[in-house]
Structures are given as C-alpha cells and as structure tokens.
C-alpha positions in Angstrom: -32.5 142.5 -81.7 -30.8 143.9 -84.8 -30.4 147.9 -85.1 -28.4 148.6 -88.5 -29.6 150.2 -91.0 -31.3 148.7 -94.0 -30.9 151.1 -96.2 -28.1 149.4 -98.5 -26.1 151.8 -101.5 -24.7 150.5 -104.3 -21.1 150.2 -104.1 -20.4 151.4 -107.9 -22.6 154.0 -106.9 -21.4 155.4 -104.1 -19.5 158.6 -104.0 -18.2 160.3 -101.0 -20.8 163.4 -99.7 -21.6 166.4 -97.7 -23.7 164.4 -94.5 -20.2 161.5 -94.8 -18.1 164.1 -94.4 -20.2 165.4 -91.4 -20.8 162.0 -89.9 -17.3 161.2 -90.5 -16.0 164.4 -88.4 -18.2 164.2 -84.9 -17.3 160.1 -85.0 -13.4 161.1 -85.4 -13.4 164.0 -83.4 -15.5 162.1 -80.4 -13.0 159.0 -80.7 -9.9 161.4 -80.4 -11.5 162.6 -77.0 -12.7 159.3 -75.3 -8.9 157.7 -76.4 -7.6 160.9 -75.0 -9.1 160.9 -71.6 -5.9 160.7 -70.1 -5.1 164.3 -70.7 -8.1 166.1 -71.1 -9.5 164.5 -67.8 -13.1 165.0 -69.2 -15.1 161.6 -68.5 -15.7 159.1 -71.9 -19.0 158.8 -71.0 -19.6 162.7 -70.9 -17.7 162.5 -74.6 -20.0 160.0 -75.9 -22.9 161.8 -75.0 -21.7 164.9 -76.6 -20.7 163.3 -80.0 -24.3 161.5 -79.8 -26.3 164.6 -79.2 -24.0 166.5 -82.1 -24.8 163.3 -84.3 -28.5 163.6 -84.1 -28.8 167.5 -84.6 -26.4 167.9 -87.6 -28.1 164.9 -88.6 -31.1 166.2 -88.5 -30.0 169.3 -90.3 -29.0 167.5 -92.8 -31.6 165.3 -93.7 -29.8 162.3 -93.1 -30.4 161.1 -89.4 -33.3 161.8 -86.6 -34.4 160.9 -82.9 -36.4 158.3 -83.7 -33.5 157.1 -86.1 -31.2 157.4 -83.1 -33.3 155.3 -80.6 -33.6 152.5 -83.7 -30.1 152.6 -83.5 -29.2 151.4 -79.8 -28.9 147.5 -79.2 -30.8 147.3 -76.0 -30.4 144.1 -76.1 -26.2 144.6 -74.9 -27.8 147.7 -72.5 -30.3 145.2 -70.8 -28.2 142.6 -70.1 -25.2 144.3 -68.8 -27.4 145.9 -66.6 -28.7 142.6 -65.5 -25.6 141.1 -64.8 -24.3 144.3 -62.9 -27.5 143.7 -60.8 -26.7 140.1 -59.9 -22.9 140.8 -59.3 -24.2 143.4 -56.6 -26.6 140.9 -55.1 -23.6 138.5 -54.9 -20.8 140.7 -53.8 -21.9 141.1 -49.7 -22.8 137.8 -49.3 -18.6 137.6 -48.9 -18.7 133.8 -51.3 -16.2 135.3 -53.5 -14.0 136.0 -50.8 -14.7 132.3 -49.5 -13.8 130.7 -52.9 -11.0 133.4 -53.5 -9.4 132.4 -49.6 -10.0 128.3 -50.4 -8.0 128.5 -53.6 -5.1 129.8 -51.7 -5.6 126.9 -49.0 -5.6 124.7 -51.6 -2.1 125.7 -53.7 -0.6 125.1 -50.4 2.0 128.0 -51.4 3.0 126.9 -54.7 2.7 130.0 -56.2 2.4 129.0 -60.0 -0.5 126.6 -59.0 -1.4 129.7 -57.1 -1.5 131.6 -59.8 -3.1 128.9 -62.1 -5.7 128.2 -59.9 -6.9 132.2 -59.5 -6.6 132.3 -63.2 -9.0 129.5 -64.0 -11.2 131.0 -61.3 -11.4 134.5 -63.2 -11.6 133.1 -66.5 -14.4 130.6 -65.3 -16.3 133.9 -63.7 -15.8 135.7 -66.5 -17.2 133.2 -68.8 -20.7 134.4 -67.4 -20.5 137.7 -66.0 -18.1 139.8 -67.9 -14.3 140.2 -67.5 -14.3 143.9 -65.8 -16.2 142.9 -63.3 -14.6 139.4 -62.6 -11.2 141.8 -62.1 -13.3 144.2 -59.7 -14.3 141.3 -57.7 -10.7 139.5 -57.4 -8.6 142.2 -57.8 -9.0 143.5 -54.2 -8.9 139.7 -53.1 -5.8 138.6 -54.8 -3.8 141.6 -53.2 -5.3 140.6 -49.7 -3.9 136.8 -50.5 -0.2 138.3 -52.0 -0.1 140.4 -48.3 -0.7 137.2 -46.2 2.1 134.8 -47.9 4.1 138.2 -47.9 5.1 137.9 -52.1 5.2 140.4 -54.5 1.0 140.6 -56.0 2.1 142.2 -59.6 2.4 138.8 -61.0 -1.3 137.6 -59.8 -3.0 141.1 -60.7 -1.5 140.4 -64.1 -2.7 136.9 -64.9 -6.0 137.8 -63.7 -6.5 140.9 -66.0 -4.6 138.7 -68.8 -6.7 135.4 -68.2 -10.0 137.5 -68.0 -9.6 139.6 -71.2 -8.5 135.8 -73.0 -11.2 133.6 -71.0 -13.6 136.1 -71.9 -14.1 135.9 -75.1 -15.1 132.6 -75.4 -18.5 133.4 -74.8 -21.5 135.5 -75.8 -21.4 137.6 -72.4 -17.9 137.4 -71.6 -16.7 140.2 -73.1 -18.3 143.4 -73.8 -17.6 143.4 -77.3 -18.6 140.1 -78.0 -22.2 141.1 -76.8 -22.2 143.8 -79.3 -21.1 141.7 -82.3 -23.5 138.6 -80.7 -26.3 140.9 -81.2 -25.5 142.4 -84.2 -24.8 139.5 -86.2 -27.7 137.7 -84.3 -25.2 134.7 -82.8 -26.7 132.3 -80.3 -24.6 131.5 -76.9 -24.4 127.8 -78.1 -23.2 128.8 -81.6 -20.3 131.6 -79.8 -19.2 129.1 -77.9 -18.8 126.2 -80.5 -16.9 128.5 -82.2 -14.5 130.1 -80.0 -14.4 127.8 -77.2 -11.2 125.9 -78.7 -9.2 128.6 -80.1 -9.5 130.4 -77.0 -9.1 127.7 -74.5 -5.3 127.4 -77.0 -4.8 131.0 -76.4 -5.6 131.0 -72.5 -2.7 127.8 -71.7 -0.3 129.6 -74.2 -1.3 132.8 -72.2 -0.7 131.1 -68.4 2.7 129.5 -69.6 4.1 132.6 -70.9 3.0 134.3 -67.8 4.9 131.6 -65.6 8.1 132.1 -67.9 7.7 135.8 -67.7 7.2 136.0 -64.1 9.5 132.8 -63.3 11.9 134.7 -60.4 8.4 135.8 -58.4 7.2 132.2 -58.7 10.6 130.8 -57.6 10.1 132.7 -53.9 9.3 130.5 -51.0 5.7 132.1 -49.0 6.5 133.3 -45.6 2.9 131.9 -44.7 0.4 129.1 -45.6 -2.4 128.7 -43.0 -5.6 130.3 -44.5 -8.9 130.6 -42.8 -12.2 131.3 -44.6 -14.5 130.5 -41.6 -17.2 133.2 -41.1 -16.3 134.8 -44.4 -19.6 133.5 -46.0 -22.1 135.9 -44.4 -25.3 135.6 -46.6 -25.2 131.5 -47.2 -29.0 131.9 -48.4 -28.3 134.8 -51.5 -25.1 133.3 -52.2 -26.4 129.9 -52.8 -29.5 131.4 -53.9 -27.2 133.2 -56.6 -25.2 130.0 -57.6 -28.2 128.4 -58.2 -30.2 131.3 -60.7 -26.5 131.9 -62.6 -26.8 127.2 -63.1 -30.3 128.3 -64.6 -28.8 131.0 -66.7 -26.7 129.0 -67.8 -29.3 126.4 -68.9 -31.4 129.0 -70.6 -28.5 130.7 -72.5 -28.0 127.3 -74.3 -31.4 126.9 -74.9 -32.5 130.7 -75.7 -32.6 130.5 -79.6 -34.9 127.5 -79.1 -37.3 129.6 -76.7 -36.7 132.7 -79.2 -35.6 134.9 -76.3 -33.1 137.5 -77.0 -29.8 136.6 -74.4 -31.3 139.9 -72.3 -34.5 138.3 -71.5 -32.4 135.3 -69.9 -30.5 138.3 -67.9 -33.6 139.9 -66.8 -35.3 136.7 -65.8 -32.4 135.6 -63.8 -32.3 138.8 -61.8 -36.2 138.5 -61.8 -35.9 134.9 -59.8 -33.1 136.4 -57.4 -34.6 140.0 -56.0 -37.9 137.5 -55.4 -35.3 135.3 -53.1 -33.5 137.7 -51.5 -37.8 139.9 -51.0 -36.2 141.3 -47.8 -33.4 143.6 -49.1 -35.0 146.8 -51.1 -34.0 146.6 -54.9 -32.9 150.0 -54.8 -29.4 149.2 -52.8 -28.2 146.6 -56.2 -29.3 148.8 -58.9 -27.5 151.8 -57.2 -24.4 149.5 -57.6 -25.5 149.3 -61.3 -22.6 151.5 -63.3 -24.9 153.6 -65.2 -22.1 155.4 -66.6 -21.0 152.4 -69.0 -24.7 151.7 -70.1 -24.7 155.7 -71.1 -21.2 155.5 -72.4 -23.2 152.3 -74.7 -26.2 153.9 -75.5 -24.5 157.2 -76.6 -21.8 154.9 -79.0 -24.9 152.9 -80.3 -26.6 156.6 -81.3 -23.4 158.2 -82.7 -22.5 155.0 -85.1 -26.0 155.0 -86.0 -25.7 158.4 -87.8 -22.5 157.5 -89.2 -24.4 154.2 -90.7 -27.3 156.2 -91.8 -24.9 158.9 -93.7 -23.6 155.3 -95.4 -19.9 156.5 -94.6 -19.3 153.3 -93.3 -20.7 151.8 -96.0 -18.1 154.0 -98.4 -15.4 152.8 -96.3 -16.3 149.2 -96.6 -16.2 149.4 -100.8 -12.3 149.8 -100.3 -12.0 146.8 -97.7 -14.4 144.4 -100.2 -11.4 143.8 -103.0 -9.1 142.5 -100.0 -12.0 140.4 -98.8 -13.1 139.4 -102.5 -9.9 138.1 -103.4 -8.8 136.2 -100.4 -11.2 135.8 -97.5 -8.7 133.6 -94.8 -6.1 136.4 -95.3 -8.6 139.2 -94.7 -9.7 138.0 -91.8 -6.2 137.0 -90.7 -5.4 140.6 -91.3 -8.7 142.1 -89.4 -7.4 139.9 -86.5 -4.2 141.6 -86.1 -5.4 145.0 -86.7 -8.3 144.9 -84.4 -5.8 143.6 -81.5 -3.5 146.1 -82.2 -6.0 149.1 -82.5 -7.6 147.8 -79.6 -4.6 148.1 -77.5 -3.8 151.3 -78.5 -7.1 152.6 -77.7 -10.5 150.7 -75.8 -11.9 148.0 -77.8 -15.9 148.8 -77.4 -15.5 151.4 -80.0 -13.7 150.2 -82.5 -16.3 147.1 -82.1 -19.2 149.6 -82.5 -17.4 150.9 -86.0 -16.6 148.3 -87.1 -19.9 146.1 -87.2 -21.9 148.2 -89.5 -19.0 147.5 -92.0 -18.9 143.9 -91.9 -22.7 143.9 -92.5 -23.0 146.1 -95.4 -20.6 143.3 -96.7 -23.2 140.7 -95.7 -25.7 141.9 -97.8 -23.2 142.4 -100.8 -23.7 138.3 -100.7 -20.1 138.0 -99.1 -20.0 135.0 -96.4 -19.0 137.3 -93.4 -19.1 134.4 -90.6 -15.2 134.2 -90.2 -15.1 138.1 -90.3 -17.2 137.9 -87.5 -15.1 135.6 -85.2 -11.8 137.3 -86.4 -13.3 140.5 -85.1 -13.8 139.2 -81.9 -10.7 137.3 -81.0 -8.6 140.5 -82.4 -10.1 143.5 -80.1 -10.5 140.3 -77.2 -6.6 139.7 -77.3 -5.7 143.0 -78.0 -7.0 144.2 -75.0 -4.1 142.7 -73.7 -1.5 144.7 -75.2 -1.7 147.7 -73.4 -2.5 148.9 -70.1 -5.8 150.6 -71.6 -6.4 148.1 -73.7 -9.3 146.7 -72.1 -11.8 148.6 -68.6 -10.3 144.9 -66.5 -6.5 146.7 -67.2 -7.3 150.2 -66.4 -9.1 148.4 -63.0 -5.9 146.7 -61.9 -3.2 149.4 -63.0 -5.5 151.8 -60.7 -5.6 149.0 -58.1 -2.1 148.6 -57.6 -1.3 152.4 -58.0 -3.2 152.7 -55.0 -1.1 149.8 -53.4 1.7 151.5 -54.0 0.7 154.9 -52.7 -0.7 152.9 -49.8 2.4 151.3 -49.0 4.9 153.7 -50.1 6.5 151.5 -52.6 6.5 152.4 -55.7 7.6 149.1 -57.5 4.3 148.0 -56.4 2.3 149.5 -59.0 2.0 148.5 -62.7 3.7 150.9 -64.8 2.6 151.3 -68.8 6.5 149.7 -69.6 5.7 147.0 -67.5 2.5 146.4 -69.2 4.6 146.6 -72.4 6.9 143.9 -71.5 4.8 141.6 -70.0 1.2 142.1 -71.6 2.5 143.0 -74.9 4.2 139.5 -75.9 1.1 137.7 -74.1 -0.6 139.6 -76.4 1.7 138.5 -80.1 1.5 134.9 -79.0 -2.0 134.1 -78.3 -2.7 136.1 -82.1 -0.1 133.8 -83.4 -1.9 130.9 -81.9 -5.4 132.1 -82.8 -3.8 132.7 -86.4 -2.3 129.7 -86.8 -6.0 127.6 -85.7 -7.8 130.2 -87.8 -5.2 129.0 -90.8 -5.9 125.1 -90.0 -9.6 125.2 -89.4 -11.0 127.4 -91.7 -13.6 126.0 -93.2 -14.4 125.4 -89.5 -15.1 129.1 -89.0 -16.0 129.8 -92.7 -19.7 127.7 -92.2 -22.2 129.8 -92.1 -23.6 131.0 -89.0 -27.3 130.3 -88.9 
C-alpha cells in the first residue's frame, strides 16, 4: 500500500512558494506542540488532529491539497495492523501466560541477577520482534517490578534493559517498531527482506547494548537476592486462548515470511490472525479486546499520515530534499552514516514516529531522481530505532517505564525509585552512542550489503 504522492518537480525547477510556505508552517508549528506536550499538557493526538484538519483546509484554499487527497495520504496498511496486533495483545493479556513465562524466567536465573536481567531482556526483545516494543514494555513492565519486590533488589536496572532491549530488539523487524512499519510500507519492504537486512546489525547492537547495561549497572548486579523460591502455579488461567494465541502468532509468523509470495499486504496477515483467534476464543464478545485497542495512537497515525500528505503535495519536502541530494550525490555511505546519527539524535530529542513520517516522502522524491535509496532506507531506521534510546521520551516504551516507576516511587515513598531524565541521560544516553557506533561501523564494512537494491 504506497500513499506518496506522484506528482514529482523538477529539482532545477523548483523554487520555494506561497502553499510551501503554508505547508511548511502547520507541520512546524504542530511538531512544536506534540514535542512540547510536557508543558502545554494538551494530548499529541488532539495536536495531530488539529494540524491535520488545518492541513486540509488551507490546503484546500490553496489549491494545493483536498479530502480525498488527505485520505490517499494515510498508510492503512501501518493503521490496520497495529490495530490488529493491539487486538491480539488484549486477547492474550488475561489469560495471565505472560505472567507464567515472566515468573519461570525468574525461577530459572536462580537469583543471578545479570542472567536475570539477560534472560528478561531476551524475552522482551523476542516479544517485541512480533508485537511492537510499547507494548512488550506494557506487558513486562508491571511484571518485572512484581519480580524486583519478591528477591527485595532495586527494579531500576531491569525496567531499563527492558525499555533499552525493546527499542534495540525492535527494530529488527517489519512490526517491531512503529517506525519501521511506516518506512516498511512506504518503501514497500517485505518481512523476509527487513529482516535479512537488519537482523545482524541489530542482533551486534542488542549484545553491545546488554554488556554495557551490566557494566553500567554492575553494583545492583553485585547484590545478593534476599529470596529465590518462585511459584507460577495457577497463574495460567485461560490455557485454551493462551495456547490458542501461541499457536495463531507461529502462523503469523509463517505467513509474514511468506506474504510477498501470497501478495498480501503485512495487514492482511494481522487481520487474519486476529480473524482465526476471536473464532477460538467465539465465547468472549469482541467488543471487550477492541475496547483495549488504543485508538488514540491509530488517530495520532492517521492525523500524521494526513498532515505530511499536504506537506508532500505542496512539494516542500521535495524543495528540502534538492539541498540533501549533493551530500547524497557525492558520497552515498557517508550520507547515510550521517542520516543515522541525526535521525537517533533528533529522535531522542523528540518521538521518533514523526520525524519517520517527514522524513519518508524525502527519501522517495530521491528515489525517483534515479538515486539508489536502499541504504537510506535502513540508516533511517536503525537511527530513529536507537535513538529512541537516548532520552527518556525518546521512544512511547520509555515514557511507559519512567511513568511506571514514578508511580513506584510515589507508591512506596521512595523517591530513588523512579527514573529521573539525568538518570536516563547517563545510562540510556551512552547505550545509545555505542550501539550507533556499532551499527556505523557494520554499515562501513558491509556496504555493498545494504547498498543492493531492495526488490
């Protein structure tokens, strides 16, 4: 499902205009407000949908953009399966299996509490790998602090790596990460081709990412547990949907690798798997999953997708790409070097979703200047991906576990409990500059490797 415009200018032709300039304006002034939520308190979706609806109408008054223009422009293909996958993630969630698997991990590191650590990490990053990273971190989060309160040891170091391992693990894949559905469908990339591609680099990034972590945190992984006995009897409630669940997500899985074969779009694999699981589970009324279903994020999506839509139509975009092409032109490795590093760090300084969105119509006007974009595309993603690490709002999975353990901390009245932003800075931040430095230096190595074309 491809959205962008096809309506291509000239570069030499190309001046800067009255609908850019407007275009240019509601994106920068809408970006402002959702990376300034903090302050403001006004919701980013509620943002979004205010820069989206100015979008169309001064589009419209300008000749330049329209309704039917603005629903071209939303990739439903990232809306319908993120919606899909929220849907299964509610179906799985009561069944208490994750609390099981979470409760059997801790058994099993036998209060070593870097194996601990190692062994929650892999089971995030392996989660996240199919459904995406936030809501990996909403279903461990609360799990891992339950686990830290029973062997009585500090849980900051846990609620890190997972956050940390997820945002890495993540985007190995096509629906790990929400960006990487964006540029997936943009781009029109396969899940067998994403994977091929990152897989490596990021599996590098996620062990130079757990043994940072242990050196980081290595006096709270020197403590001795208090406790070691763990029970998960009776947690598993719903055996049926939960192995029910396992068993449609294998099939996913299957279809995934196979879905450019079948020419099904990665949202049909979604909707089918959800599909095969409300028919197993034909007692429980749909209605009690999708409310679970954050509608607020597939608005907050849909209203990005309309507002850089106008922004593409006015060819602003476009404009800005003609100053990027020399760089690229001249040196493609050290572009996309460079793009790496400046996604990450915008993307910690502000949420990487919609610097992804404004980005992607840029690489593709390059595309169909004739320029081999294929390592743009991957640069792109490993940049905002790791950068989400770099700062506590760097990515929706760190905002989730700051808010977590604020709430600990309250809670308990301690307030060393809760992640500070200067603690994110000197623990997420270097996580962060190493696993770019190792993704720059495979991305150096292998380029040809990520230089071949992608279909």
């Amino acid at each position: 499902m491809e959205h962008h415009s096809t309506e291509v200018m000239n570069y030499a032709d190309m001046a800067f205009n009255a609908p850019m300039m407007a275009s240019a304006i509601i994106l920068i002034i809408t970006f402002v407000a959702i990376f300034t939520e903090g302050i403001h308190k006004i919701h980013r979706t509620k943002v979004a949908m205010v820069g989206a609806g100015a979008m169309v109408f001064i589009g419209q008054m300008m000749g330049f953009y329209d309704p039917e223009a603005a629903v071209e422009a939303i990739d439903w293909n990232v809306v319908f399966l993120l919606g899909a996958m929220m849907t299964i993630v509610a179906i799985m969630i009561p069944t208490g299996g994750f609390q099981a698997l979470a409760y059997a991990i801790a058994r099993l590191s036998k209060g070593r509490l870097f194996l601990l650590m190692t062994l929650l990490g892999t089971a995030v990053t392996v989660i996240s790998l199919l459904l995406d990273n936030v809501t990996t971190v909403v279903i461990f989060g609360p799990l891992i602090v339950l686990i830290c309160q029973a062997l009585r040891v500090n849980p900051i170091p846990f609620l890190l790596a997972a956050a940390l391992l997820a945002d890495t693990g993540g985007v190995a894949t096509l629906v790990g990460d929400p960006p990487n559905l964006m540029i997936g469908s943009a781009a029109n990339i396969d899940f067998n081709t994403f994977f091929l591609r990152m897989g490596g680099i990021v599996f590098c990034a996620w062990i130079g990412t757990l043994f940072a972590l242990k050196f980081l945190f290595r006096e709270h992984l020197a403590v001795t547990p208090e406790k070691l006995t763990f029970s998960s009897g009776g947690m598993l409630t719903d055996k049926k949907t939960w192995y029910a669940a396992l068993g449609v997500l294998g099939l996913m899985v299957v279809l995934f690798i196979f879905h450019r074969a079948l020419h099904w779009e990665a949202w049909v694999v979604a909707v089918l798997g959800l599909t095969v699981l409300l028919l197993m589970t034909s007692k429980a009324s749909p209605d009690k999953y999708l409310a679970e279903v954050e509608l607020s994020l597939l608005l907050f999506f849909i209203s990005l997708f309309v507002m850089v839509g106008g922004v593409e139509h006015s060819h602003f975009l476009e404009y800005l790409g003609h100053f990027i092409m020399p760089l690229v032109e001249n040196d493609l490795l050290v572009a996309c070097i460079v793009l790496m590093w400046v996604a990450a760090i915008l993307s910690a300084a502000i949420d990487n979703i919609p610097f992804t969105a404004a980005f992607i119509p840029i690489i593709l006007s390059m595309e169909v200047q004739g320029i081999n974009v294929a390592p743009l595309w991957w640069s792109l993603a490993l940049g905002v991906g790791m950068g989400g690490n770099g700062t506590h709002l760097g990515s929706t999975a760190n905002v989730f576990i700051v808010t977590l353990t604020e709430r600990l901390a309250e809670k308990e009245n301690k307030p060393s409990l809760a992640i500070t932003p200067g603690m994110w800075f000197r623990k997420g931040t270097p996580v962060m500059i190493l696993t770019l430095i190792i993704s720059s230096i495979i991305m150096y190595t292998c380029f040809d490797f990520f230089a071949q074309p992608i279909h």
